[in-house]
C-alpha positions in Angstrom: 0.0 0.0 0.0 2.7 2.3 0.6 4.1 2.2 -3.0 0.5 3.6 -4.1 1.8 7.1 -2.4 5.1 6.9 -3.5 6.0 7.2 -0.2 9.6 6.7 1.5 10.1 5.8 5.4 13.1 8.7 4.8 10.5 10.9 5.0 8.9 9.9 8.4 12.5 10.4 9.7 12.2 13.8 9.0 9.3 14.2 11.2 10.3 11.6 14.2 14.0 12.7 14.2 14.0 16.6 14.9 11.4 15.9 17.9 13.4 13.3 19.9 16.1 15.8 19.1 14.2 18.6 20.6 13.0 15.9 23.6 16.7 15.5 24.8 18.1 19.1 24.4 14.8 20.4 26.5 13.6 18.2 28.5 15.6 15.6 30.8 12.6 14.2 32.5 11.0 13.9 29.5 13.6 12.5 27.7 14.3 9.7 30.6 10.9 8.8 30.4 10.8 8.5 26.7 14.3 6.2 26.9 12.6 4.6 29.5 9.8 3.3 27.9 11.3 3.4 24.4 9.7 -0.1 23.3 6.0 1.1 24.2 6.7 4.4 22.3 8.0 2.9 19.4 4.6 0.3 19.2 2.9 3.7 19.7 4.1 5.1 16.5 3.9 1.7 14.4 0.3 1.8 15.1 0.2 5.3 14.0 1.4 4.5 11.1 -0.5 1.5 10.4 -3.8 3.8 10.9 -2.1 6.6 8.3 -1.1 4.0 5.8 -4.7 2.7 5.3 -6.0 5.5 4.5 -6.7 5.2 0.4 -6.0 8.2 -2.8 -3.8 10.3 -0.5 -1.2 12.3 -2.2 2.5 12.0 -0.7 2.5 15.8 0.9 -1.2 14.9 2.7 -0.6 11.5 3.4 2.6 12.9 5.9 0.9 15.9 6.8 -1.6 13.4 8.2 1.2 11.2 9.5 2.7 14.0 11.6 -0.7 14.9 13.0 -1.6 11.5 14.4 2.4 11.2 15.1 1.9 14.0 17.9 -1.1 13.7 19.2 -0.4 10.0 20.3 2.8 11.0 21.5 2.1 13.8 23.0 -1.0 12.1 24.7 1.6 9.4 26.0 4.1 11.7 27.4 1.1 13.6 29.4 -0.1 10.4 31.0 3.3 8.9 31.4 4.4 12.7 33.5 0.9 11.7 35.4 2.0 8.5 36.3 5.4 10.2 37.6 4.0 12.5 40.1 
């Protein structure tokens, strides 16, 4: 399904890699918590991207604009519940 969008994994780097980036130069607890639980974080995103990728007809710049939407709103949501579960 992928090669219907013409779609490279390079390009997802370009959205994951800059926000871990940003992650460790900003935010120690957050970054611990994210190395932490690396494994859960990383199932997170895969189901992201199983939820973008069946999505029919998108064109390559939607398809990763919608990719980077769903990207932070379930990480985001994780890294909010997993500061919850630290206080």
């Amino acid at each position: 399904m992928l090669q219907r969008h013409k779609f490279h994994p390079f390009h997802i780097s370009h959205i994951i890699g800059p926000f871990f980036i940003n992650v460790a130069s900003n935010g120690q607890r957050y970054a611990k918590c994210l190395t932490d639980r690396l494994p859960e974080l990383l199932e997170e995103i895969f189901d992201v991207f199983n939820v973008v990728a069946k999505i029919q007809c998108l064109s390559e710049k939607f398809f990763l604009q919608e990719f980077k939407v769903l990207f932070f709103n379930r990480v985001l949501t994780y890294m909010l519940i997993s500061d919850g579960d630290s206080e």
